[in-house]
VOGU-3710 file (C-alpha; in Angstrom, 3 decimals, decimal comma):
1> xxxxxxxxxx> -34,681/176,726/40,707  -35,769/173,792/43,092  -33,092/171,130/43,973  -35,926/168,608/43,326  -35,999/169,908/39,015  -32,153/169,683/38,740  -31,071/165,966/40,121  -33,416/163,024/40,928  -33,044/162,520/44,860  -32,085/159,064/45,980
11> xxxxxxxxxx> -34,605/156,348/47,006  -33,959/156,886/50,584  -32,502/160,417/51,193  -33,505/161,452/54,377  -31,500/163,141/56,553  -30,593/162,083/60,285  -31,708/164,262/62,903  -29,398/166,572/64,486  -29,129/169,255/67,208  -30,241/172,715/65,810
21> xxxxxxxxxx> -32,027/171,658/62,737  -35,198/174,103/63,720  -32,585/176,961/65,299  -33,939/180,110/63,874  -31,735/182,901/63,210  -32,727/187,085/62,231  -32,029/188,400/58,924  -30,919/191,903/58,648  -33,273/192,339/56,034  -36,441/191,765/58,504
31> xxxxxxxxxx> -37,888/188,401/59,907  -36,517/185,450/60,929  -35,525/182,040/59,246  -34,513/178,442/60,187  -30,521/178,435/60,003  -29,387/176,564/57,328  -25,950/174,987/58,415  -23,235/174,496/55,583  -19,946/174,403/57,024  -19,830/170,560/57,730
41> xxxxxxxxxx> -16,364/170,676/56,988  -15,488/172,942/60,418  -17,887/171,319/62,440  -21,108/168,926/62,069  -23,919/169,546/64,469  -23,954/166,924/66,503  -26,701/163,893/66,123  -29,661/164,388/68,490  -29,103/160,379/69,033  -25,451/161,043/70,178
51> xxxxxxxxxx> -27,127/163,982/72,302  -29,351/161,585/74,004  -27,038/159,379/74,364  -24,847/161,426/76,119  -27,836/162,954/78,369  -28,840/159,221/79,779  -25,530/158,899/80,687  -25,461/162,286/82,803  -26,890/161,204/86,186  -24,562/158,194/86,339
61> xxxxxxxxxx> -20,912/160,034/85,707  -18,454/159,062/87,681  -14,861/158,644/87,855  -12,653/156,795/85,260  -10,386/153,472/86,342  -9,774/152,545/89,757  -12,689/153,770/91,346  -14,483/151,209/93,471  -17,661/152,495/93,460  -20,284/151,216/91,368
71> xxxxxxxxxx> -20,572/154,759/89,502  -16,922/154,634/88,294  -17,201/150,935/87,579  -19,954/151,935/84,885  -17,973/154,692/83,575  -14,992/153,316/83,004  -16,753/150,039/81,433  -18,650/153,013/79,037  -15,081/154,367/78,738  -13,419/151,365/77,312
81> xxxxxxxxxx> -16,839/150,059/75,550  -16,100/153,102/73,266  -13,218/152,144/72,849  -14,043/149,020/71,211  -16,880/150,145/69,143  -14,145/152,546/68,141  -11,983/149,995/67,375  -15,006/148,200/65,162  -15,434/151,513/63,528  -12,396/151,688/62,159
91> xxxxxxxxxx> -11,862/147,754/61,045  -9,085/147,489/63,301  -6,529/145,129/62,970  -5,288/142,561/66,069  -2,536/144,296/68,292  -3,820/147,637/66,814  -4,152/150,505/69,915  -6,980/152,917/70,057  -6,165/156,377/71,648  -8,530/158,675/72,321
101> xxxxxxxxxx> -7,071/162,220/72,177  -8,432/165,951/72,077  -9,370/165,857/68,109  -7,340/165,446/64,686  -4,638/167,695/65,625  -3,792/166,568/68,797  -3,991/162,951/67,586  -1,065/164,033/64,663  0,855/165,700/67,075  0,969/162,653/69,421
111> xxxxxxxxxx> 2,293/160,399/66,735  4,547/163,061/65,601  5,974/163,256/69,493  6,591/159,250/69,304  8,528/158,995/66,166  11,539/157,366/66,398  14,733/159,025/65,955  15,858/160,568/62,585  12,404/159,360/61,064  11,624/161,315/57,731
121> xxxxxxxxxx> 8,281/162,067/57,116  6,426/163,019/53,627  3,599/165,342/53,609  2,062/166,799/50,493  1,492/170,865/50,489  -2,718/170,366/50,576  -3,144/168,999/53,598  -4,461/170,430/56,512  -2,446/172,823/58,403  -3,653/169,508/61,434
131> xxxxxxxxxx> -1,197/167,112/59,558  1,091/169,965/57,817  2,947/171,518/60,851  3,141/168,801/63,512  6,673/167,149/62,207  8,809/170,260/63,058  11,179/167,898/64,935  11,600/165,648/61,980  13,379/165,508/58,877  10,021/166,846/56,550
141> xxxxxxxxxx> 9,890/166,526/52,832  7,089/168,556/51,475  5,730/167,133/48,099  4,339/169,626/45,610  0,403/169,654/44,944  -0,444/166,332/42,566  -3,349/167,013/39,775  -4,378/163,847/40,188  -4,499/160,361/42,291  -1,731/158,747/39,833
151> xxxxxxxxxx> -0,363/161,650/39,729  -0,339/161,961/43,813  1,091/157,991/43,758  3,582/158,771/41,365  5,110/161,367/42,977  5,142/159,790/46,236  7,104/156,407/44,859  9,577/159,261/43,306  10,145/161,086/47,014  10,602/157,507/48,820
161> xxxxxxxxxx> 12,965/156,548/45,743  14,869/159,852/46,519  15,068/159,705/50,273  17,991/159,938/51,633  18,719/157,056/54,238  16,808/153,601/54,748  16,021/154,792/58,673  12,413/155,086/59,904  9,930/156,944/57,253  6,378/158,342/58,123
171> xxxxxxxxxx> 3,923/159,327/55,060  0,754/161,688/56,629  -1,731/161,846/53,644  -5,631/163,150/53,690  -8,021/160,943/53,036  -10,705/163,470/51,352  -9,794/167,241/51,379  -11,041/169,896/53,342  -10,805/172,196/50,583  -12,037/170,761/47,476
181> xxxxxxxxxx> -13,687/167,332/48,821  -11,879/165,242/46,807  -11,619/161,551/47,930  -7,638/160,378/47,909  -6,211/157,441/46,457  -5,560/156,045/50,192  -4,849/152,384/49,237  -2,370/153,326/46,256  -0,443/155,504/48,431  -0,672/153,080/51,484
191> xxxxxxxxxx> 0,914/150,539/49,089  3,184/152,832/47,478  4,897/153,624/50,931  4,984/149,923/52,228  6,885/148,940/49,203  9,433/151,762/49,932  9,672/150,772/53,625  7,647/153,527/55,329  4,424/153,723/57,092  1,710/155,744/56,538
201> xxxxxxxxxx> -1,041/157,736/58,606  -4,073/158,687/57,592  -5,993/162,416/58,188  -9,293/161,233/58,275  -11,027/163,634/59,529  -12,667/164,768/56,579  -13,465/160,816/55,733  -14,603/159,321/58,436  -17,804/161,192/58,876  -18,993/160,784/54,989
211> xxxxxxxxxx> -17,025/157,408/54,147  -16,265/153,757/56,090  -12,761/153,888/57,123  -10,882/150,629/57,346  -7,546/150,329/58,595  -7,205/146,621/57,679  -9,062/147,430/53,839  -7,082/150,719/53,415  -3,812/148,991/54,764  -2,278/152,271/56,372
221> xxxxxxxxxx> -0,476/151,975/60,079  -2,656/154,654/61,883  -5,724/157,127/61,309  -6,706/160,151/63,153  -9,866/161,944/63,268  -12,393/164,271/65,496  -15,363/163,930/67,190  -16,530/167,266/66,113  -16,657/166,581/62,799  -18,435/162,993/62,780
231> xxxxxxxxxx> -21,823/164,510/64,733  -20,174/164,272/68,133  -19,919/167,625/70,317  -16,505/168,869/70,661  -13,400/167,783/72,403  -12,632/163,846/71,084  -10,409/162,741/68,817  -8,656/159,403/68,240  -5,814/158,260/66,813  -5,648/154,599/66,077
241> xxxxxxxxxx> -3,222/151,850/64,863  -0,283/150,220/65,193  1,122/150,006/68,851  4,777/149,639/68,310  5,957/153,675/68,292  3,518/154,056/70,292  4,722/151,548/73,263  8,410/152,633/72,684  7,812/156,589/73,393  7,955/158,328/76,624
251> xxxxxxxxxx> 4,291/158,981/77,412  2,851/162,433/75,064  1,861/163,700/78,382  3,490/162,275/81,826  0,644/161,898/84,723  -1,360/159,665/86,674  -3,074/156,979/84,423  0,228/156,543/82,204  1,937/154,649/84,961  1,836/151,738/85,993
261> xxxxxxxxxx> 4,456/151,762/88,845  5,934/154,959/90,480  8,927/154,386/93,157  11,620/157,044/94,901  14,971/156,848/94,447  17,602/156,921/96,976  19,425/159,737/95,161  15,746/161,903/95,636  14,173/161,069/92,194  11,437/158,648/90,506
271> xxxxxxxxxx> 11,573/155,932/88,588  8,555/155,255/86,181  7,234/152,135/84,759  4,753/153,505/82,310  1,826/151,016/80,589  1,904/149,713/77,452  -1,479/149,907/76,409  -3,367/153,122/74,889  -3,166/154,583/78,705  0,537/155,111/77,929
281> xxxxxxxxxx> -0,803/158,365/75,929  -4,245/159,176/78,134  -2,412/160,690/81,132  -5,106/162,714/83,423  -8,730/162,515/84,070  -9,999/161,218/80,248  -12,840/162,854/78,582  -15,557/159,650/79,336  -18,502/162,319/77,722  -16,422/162,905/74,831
291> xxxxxxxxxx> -15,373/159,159/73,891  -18,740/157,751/74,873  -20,257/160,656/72,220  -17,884/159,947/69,450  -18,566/156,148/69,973  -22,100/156,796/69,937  -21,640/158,872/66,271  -19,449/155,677/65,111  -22,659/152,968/65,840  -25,435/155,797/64,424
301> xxxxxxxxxx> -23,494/156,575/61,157  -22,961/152,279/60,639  -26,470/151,737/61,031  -27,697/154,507/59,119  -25,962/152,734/56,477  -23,274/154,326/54,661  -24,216/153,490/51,081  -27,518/155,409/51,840  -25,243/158,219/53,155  -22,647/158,184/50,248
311> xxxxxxxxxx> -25,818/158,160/47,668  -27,873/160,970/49,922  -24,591/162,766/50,014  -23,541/162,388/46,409  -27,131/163,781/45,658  -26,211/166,933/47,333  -22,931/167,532/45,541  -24,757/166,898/41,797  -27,139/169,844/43,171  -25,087/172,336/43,912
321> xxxxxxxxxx> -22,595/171,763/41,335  -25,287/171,725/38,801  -27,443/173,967/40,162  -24,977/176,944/39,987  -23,649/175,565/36,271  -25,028/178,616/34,380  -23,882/181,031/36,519  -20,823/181,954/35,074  -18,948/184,159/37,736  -18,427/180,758/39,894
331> xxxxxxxxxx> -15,464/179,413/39,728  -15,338/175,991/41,697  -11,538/174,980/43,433  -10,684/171,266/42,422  -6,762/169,596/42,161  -7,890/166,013/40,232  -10,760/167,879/38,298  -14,328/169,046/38,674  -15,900/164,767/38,605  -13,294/163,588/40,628
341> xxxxxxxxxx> -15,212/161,863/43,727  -15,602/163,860/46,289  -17,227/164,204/49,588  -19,770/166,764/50,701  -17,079/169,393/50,408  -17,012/172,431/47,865  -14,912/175,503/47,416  -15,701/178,242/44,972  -15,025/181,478/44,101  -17,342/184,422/42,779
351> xxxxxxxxxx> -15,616/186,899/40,206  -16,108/190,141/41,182  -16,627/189,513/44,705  -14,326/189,923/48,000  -15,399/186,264/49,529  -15,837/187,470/52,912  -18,497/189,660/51,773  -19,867/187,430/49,898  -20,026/184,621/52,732  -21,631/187,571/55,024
361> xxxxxxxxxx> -24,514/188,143/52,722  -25,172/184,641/52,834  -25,265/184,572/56,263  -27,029/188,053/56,968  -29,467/188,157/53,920  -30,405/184,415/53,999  -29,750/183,181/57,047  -26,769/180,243/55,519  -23,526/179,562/57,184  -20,573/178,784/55,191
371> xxxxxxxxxx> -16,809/179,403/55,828  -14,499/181,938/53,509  -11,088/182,136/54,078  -7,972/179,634/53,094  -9,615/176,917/55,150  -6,243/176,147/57,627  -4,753/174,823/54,097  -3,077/177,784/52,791  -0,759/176,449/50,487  -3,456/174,458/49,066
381> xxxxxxxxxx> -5,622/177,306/48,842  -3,307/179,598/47,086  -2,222/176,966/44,841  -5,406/176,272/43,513  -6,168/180,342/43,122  -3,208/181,034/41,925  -2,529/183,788/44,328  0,271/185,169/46,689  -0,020/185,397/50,096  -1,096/188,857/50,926
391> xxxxxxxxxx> -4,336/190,455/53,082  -7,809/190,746/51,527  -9,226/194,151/50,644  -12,210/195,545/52,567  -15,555/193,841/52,388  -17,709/196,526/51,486  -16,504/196,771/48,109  -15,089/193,870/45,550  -11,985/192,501/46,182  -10,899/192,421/42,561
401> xxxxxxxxxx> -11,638/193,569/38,906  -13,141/190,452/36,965  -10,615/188,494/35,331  -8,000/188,972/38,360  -7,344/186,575/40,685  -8,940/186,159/43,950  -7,374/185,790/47,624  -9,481/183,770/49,500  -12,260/181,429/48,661  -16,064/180,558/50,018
411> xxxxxxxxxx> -16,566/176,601/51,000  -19,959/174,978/51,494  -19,907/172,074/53,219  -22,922/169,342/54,350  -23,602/166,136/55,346  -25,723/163,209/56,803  -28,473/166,138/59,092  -28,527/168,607/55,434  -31,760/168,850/54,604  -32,784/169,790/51,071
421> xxxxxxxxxx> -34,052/173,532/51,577  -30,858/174,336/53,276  -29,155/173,388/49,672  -32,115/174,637/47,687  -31,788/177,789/49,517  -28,092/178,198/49,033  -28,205/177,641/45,487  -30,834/180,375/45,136  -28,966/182,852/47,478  -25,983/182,714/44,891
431> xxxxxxxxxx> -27,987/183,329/41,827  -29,594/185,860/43,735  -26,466/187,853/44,661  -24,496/187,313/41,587  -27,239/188,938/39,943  -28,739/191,560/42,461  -26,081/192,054/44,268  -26,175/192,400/47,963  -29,592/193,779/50,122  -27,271/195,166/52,572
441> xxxxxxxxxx> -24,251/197,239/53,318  -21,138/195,790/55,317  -17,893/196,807/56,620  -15,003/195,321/58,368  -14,750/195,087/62,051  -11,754/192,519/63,566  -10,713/191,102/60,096  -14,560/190,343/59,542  -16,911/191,501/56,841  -20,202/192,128/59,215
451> xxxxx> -22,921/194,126/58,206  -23,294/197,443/58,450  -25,944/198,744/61,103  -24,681/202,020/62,082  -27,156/203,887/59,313
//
């Protein structure tokens, strides 16, 4: 069934160009066929504007700050331009810092190595394992899976209620899931923490690229996301907001461009004045390719227009969800229930079938990538299947009997380049296996279901 007969496509739906979009790939079945990309949610292609973007800039690299030559004047002005449009981006607020770090992780793990002493932070059990794991040297209440956004609110004003000193408090909270899509009641919780006397940072690295993200609208103290997943190449992230914790911390990493002043000692050591501004945090040679790209993804995506790319996206979501309605043996994952808003973001389940297999056939028979696994959110993942932590069978045969409970999932993910045959196709590629079953035989090699060509 065509995309086209199940949903009406928006007025203006087109997708945005991006690198790869004409990549063909070989099927094991025979021939070859234009790789349809559907694991947004991992990593978004980057835009071929950001590509040429980054290309112009090429011949004219240079060094970053305190060069005098005219080459590392101009990079270091394209350096701290994207910092800026960055800052625009985001809606920040006056005194707010932008940092530009390796990705989401690396931005969460920053602010986690700046929080003050005894600082308690709140995390709920479905985020990412990026804003689950980086508070081991804090005092870490983990808050059990909500089933819905008052739900999620409620039991946040219950934990701050609870806590068990008035000293610093940090709540980390996604702002659309990487699992099931759904969109987060940001504000709610932002206000829900304020009135408790704790800040709050934002995972946005699911949001940013499908959603405008203001820190001044949303009212949280920071947000952290990646350049890989907003249609930059890889290697930039940012974490922006408040400068406070961030001024009063010993540099994340200690190095030239973090100081300001270096001086010996008589007794043989150093003493350090570090700077105050985001270079406190940027020690080393920055990543000028990197910022300049993700700054160059920020201005594309705002003039694109996100309403078009909320209704373009939303479009997407209606046709797979309904596309695959009368097909019984999917199961799609969801915490606040199956219309809940969401972003281009959808994990499923197909009875019957070991996911990794199933993910493989997609990828061998019809030339679609998606992800299968627990997505770096395991407890979310095995909350929402039910299931205990234990290994997946082998992939040549079904992981389970129907009506038992599967291990790991299958997540389609797409986006602002997703054309509509990449959907259309993936829609038909389900149907087709559910009912035919797979073309081809696979085994597993390295934890991977691959398929099988030693016949």
């Amino acid at each position: 069934m065509s995309v086209s007969t199940v949903v009406t496509a928006p007025s203006v739906c087109a997708p945005l160009p991006v690198l790869g979009r004409d990549v063909t790939v070989p099927l094991v079945t025979g021939g070859e066929v234009t790789y349809a990309a559907l694991d947004y949610a991992a990593s978004a292609p980057a835009l071929q504007r950001v590509w040429d973007d980054v290309a112009a800039y090429a011949p004219y690299y240079g060094s970053v700050h305190r060069g005098a030559g005219y080459l590392s004047q101009l990079s270091t002005d394209l350096f701290e331009n994207a910092r800026r449009t960055v800052a625009e981006f985001l809606d920040c607020r006056e005194g707010d810092q932008v940092v530009f770090t390796r990705s989401t992780t690396d931005s969460l793990n920053l602010l986690a190595a700046v929080l003050p002493a005894d600082c308690q932070v709140f995390v709920f059990e479905t985020e990412h394992h990026a804003s689950l794991l980086p508070w081991r040297n804090a005092r870490v209440t983990f808050l059990d899976a909500p089933r819905g956004p008052r739900e999620a609110v409620e039991t946040l004003e219950r934990a701050l209620a609870d806590r068990d000193s008035n000293g610093p408090a940090l709540v980390c909270v996604t702002g659309a899931s990487n699992v099931t899509g759904e969109l987060w009641p940001v504000r709610e919780l932002a206000a829900a923490a304020h009135a408790h006397g704790a800040r709050i940072v934002l995972d946005a690295a699911q949001l940013a690229p499908h959603h405008p993200v203001s820190l001044a609208g949303l009212d949280v103290d920071w947000v952290a996301f990646s350049g890989h997943k907003l249609y930059a190449p890889f290697g930039s992230g940012v974490l922006a907001g408040r400068s406070d914790w961030l001024r009063a911390a010993e540099p994340y990493l200690a190095g030239g461009g973090a100081s300001r002043k270096v001086s010996r000692r008589e007794d043989g050591g150093v003493d350090v004045e570090w700077h105050d501004s985001a270079a406190r945090h940027e020690a080393g040679s920055p990543n000028v390719i990197g910022a300049y790209a993700l700054a160059s993804a920020c201005k594309a995506l705002t003039e694109a227009g996100f309403d078009t790319l909320v209704a373009r996206e939303e479009y997407l979501v209606r046709a797979v969800r309904e596309g695959l309605a009368d097909v019984p043996q999917v199961r799609f994952l969801s915490l606040f229930g199956d219309d809940a808003p969401r972003v281009g973001v959808l994990s499923f389940v197909v009875e019957g079938w070991n996911s990794s297999h199933f993910a493989a056939a997609l990828s061998a028979e019809y030339g679609i990538g998606v992800r299968d696994g627990l997505f770096c959110a395991h407890p979310l993942v095995r909350t929402l299947l039910g299931s205990d932590p234990q290994s997946q069978g082998e992939c040549g045969s079904p992981e389970a009997e129907p009506g038992e409970k599967s291990l790991n999932a299958i997540r389609v993910s797409f986006g602002a380049g997703t054309p509509d045959e990449h959907v259309e196709r993936f829609v038909r590629a389900v149907k087709e296996l559910v009912t035919d079953g797979a073309k081809w035989n696979y085994r597993t090699e390295d934890g991977r279901c691959v398929p099988d060509t030693s016949a």
